[in-house]
C-alpha positions in Angstrom: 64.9 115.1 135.5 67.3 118.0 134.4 70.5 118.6 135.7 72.0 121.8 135.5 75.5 122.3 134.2 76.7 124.8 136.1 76.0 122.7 139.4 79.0 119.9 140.1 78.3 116.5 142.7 79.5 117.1 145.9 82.4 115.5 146.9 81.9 111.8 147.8 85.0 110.9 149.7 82.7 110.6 152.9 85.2 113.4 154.6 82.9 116.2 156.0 85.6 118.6 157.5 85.7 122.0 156.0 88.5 122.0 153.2 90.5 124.8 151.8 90.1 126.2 148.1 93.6 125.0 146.1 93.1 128.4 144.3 92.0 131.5 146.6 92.5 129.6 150.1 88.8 129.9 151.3 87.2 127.4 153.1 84.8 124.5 151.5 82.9 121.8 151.5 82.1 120.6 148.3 84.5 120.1 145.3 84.0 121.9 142.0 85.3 120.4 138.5 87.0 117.6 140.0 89.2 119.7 142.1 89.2 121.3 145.6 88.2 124.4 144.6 85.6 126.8 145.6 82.2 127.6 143.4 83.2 131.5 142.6 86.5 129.7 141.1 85.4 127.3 139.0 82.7 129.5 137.4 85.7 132.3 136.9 87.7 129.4 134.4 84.6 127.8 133.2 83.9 131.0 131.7 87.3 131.6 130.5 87.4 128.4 128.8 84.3 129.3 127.2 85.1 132.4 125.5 88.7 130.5 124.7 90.6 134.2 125.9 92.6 133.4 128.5 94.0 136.8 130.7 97.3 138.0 129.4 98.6 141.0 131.7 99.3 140.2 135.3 97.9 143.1 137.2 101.5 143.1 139.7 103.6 143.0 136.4 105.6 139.7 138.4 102.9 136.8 137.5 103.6 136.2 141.4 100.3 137.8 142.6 98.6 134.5 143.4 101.5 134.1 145.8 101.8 136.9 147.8 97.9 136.9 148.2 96.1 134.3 147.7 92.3 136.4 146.9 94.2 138.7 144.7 91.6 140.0 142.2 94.5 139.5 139.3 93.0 137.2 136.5 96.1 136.3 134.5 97.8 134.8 138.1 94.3 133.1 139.2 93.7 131.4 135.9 97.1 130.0 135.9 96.7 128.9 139.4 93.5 127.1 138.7 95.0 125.8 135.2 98.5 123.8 137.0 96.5 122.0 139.6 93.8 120.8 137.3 96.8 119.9 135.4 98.0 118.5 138.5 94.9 116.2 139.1 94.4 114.9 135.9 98.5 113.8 135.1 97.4 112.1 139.0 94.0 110.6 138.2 93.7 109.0 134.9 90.8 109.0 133.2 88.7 106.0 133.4 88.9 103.4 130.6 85.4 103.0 128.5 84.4 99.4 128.1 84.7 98.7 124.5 81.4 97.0 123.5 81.5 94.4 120.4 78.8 94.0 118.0 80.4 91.9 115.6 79.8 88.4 117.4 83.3 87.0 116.7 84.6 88.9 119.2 81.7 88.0 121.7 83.0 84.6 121.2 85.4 83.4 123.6 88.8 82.7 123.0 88.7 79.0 123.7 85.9 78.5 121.8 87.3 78.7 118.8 88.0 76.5 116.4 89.9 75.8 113.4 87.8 76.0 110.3 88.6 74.7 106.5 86.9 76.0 103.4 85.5 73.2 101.1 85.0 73.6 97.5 86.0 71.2 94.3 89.4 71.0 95.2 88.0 68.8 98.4 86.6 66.1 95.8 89.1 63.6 96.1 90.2 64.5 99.7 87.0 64.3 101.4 85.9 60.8 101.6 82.3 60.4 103.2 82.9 58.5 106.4 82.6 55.1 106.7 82.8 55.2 110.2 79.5 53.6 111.9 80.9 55.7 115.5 80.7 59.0 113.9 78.5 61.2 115.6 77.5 63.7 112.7 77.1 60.7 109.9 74.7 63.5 108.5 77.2 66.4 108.0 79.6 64.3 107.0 77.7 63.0 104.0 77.0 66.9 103.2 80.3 68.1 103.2 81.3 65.1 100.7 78.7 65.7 98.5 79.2 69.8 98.6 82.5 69.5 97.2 80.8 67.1 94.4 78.7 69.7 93.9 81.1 72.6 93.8 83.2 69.9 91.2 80.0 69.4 88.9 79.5 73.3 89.2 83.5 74.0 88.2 83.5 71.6 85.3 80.5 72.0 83.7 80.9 76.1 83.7 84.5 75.5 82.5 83.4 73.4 80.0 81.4 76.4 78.4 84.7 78.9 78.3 86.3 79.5 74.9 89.6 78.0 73.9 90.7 81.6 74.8 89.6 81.0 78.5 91.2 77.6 79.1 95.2 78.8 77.7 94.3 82.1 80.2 94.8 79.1 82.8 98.6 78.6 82.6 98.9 74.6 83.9 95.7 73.4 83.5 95.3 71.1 86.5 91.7 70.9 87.5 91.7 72.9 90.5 93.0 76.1 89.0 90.3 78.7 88.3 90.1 82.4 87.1 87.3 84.0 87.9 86.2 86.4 85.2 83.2 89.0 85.0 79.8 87.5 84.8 78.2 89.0 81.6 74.2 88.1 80.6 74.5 85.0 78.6 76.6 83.0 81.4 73.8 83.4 83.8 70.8 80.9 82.1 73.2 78.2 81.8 75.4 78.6 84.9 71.9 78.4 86.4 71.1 75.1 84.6 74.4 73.6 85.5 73.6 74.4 89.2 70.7 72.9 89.8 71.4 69.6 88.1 74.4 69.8 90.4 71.8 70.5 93.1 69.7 67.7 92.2 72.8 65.2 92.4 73.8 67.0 96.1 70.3 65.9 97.6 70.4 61.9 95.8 73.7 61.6 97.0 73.1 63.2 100.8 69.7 62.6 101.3 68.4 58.6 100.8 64.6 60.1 101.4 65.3 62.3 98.5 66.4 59.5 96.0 63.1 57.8 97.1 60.9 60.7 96.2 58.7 60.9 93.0 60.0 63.4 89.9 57.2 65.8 91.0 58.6 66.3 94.5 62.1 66.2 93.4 61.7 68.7 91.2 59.5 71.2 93.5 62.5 70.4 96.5 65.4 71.9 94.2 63.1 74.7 92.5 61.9 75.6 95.8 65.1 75.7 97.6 67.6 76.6 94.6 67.9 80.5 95.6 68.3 80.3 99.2 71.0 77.5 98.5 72.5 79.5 95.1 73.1 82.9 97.8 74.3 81.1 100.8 76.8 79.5 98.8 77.6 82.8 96.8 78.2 84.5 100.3 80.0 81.9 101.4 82.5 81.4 99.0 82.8 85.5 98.4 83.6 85.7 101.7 86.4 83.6 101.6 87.3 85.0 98.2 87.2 88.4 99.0 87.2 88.7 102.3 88.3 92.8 102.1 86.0 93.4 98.9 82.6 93.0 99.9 81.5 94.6 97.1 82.4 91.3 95.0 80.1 88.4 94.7 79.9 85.6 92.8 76.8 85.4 89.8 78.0 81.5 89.7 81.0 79.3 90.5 83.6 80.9 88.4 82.4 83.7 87.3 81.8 87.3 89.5 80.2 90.5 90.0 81.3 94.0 91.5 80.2 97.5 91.0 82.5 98.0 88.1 81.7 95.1 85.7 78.1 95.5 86.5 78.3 98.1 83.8 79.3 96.0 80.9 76.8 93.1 82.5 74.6 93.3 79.5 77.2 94.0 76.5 76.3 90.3 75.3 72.4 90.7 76.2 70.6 89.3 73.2 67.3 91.2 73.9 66.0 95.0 73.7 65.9 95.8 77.2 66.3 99.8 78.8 70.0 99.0 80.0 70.3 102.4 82.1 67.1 101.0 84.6 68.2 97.1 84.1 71.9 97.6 85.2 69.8 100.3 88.3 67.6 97.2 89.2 71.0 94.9 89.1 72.7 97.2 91.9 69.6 97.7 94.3 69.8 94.0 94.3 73.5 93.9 94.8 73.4 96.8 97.5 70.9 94.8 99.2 72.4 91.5 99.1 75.9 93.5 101.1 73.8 94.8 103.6 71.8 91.5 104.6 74.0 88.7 103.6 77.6 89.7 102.9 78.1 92.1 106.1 76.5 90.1 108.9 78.0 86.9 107.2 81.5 88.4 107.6 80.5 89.4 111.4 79.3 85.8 112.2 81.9 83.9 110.4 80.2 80.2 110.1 83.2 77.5 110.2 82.9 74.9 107.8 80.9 72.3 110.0 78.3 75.3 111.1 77.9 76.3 107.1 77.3 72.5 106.0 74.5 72.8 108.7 73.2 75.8 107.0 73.3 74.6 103.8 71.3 71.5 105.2 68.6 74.0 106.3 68.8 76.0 103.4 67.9 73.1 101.3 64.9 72.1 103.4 63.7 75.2 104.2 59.9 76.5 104.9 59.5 77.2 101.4 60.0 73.2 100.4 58.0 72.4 103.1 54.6 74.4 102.2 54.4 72.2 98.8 52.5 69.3 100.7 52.2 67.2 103.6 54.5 64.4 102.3 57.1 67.3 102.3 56.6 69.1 104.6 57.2 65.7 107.1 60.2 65.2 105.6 61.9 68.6 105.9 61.0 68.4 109.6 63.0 65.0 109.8 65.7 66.2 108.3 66.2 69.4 109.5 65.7 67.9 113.1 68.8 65.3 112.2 70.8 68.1 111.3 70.3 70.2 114.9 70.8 67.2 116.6 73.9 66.5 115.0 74.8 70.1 115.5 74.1 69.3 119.2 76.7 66.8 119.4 79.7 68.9 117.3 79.1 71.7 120.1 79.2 69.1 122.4 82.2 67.6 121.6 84.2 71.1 121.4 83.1 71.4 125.2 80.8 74.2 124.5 78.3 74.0 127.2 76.0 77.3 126.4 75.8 77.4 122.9 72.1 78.7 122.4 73.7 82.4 121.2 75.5 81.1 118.6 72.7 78.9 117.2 70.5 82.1 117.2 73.4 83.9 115.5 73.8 81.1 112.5 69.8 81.2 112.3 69.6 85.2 112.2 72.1 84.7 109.3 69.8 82.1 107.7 66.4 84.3 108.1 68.2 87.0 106.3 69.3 84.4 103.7 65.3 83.5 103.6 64.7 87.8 104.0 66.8 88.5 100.8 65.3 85.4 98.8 61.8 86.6 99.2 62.6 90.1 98.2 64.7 89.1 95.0 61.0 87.6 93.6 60.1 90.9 93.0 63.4 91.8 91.4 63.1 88.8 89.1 59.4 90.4 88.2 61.4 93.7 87.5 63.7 92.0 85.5 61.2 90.4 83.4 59.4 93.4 82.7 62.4 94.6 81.3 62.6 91.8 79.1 65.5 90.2 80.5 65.7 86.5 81.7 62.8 85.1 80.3 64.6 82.3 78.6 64.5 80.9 82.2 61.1 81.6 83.1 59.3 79.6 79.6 56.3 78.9 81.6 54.8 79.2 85.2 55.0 76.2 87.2 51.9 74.5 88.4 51.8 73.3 92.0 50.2 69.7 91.8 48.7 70.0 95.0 46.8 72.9 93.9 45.5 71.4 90.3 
């Protein structure tokens, strides 16, 4: 339905008497802009606040006229009048607060419900022991978050291991932990890749005993089929906590990065004739896309450590891993049902009885993980048409189940 502007709510204060307008003295019985005032007043400064020219001569010469009549035709006195006790009511009434309204689902979090979180990488190696403990309740996420930090500690050494002298005296004290991160240029990527996912390969035997029991041929489709969902949760992950203002910055590996301004010198070391104008276009689209699925809602949902271990659980065996064959595909189900069930038990144990909405929100994050993945297939098709990356791609894989 339409509601005309010029038409107010009656009052609603349940008090029928006949009142008097505050401005000309005539009696009501509605209200009119919030005010006891009458309709022929509120329309005479509606319309003066419209056309923003408020009367300026007072037709008695006093400004008094209001006062010694109260239906005196003068404008100037009768726009002031109407002006002070609107001022009146609203110094009187304030204005109603507006609910604020969160989307970012930290804040829809309650207060209590928080807990402390610690960021795991290589530096974790030596601290974080796998569990012994045969009363843990999460023997599962325990064994992934020792064997992460492996993994981040494989991923450190090997990529430092490919610097230049130059790189290791840039580190001052050389202690093991220390890194610098340093722009990501094209002939890091192939082997930071490599080193990844033999580091990714040793993750799973460590974690996973049904993994260590597979066959070359599944071990081999598991971490090629789960390598780039893994490669950009971690990448999020660890930029968020890197750069947690810059969200334009990502990492292309574990020690080296990415951002809008070194993506410009990306290919200075690129061995190949390529068109560098549409490869280092192609390079952003990805990028922009990456920010706007991954690195903003990441940064709004804020996984701590125990929720991202679960995530990197699911990440590994994920639908993808599980469409190679039956054999597989029964053994992602077990393990990614171990890994909710444990996730049961940590919620649990922090007293959270409703925790369905954050579940959805750490799986929202992880389909647009799985969203991004799919989409970057056609950007590594791109890429290859542009002659760039093929060194990694030396032949198409044949699935065995489909020979």
């Amino acid at each position: 339905f339409v509601v005309s502007r010029d038409i107010d709510p009656p009052c609603m204060d349940g008090n029928k008497e006949h009142r008097n307008c505050l401005i000309c003295s005539v009696p009501i019985s509605e209200c009119h802009l919030g005010i006891d005032a009458c309709r022929a007043c509120a329309v005479f400064y509606k319309r003066i606040c419209t056309t923003n020219r408020p009367p300026s001569k007072c037709k008695g010469g006093e400004g008094k006229c209001i006062e010694k009549d109260a239906t005196t035709s003068c404008r100037k006195c009768r726009y002031e009048r109407f002006a002070e006790v609107m001022g009146k009511a609203t110094d009187t009434v304030p204005a109603p607060e507006v609910e604020r309204i969160f989307c970012d689902p930290i804040q829809l979090r309650k207060l209590e419900e928080r807990v402390e979180t610690t960021f795991i990488d290589h530096t974790k190696f030596l601290l974080d022991q796998p569990s012994c403990s045969s009363s843990s309740s999460t023997p599962l996420l325990d064994k992934i978050r020792w064997s992460y930090s492996v993994l981040c500690q494989t991923r450190k050494s090997g990529e430092t291991a490919t610097k230049p002298v130059s790189y290791h005296l840039s580190q001052g004290e050389f202690d093991g932990t220390a890194i610098r991160f340093v722009p990501a240029t094209y002939s890091m990527v192939v082997p930071n890749a490599r080193i990844f996912a033999a580091a990714l390969n040793d993750f799973a035997t460590l974690t996973f005993p049904c993994f260590a029991k597979m066959d070359a041929v599944n071990r081999g489709w598991c971490i090629s089929s789960c390598f780039q969902q893994v490669s950009l949760l971690d990448s999020t992950y660890r930029s968020v906590h890197h750069f947690p203002n810059d969200l334009d910055t990502y990492f292309a590996s574990y020690t080296t990065i990415v951002n809008n301004d070194s993506i410009n010198s990306f290919l200075n070391d690129c061995p190949f004739d390529t068109n560098e104008e549409e490869a280092i276009n192609a390079l952003k689209v990805n990028m922009t896309r990456t920010k706007s699925m991954n690195r903003e809602f990441f940064h709004r949902v804020k996984p701590d450590d125990v929720e991202f271990l679960a995530l990197l659980g699911l990440s590994f065996w994920n639908k993808d891993v599980a469409l190679v064959n039956e054999e597989l595909s029964t053994v992602v189900q077990c393990n990614r049902d171990k890994i909710l069930n444990e996730m049961h038990e940590v919620y649990k144990s922090r007293g959270k009885a409703d925790y369905a909405t954050r579940l959805g929100e750490l799986f929202c994050l992880l389909d647009n993980v799985e969203e991004n993945v799919t989409l970057s297939k056609h950007d590594i098709e791109v890429y290859r048409l542009l002659n760039l990356f093929n060194e990694a791609f030396p032949a198409r894989c044949k699935n065995p189940e489909q020979e």
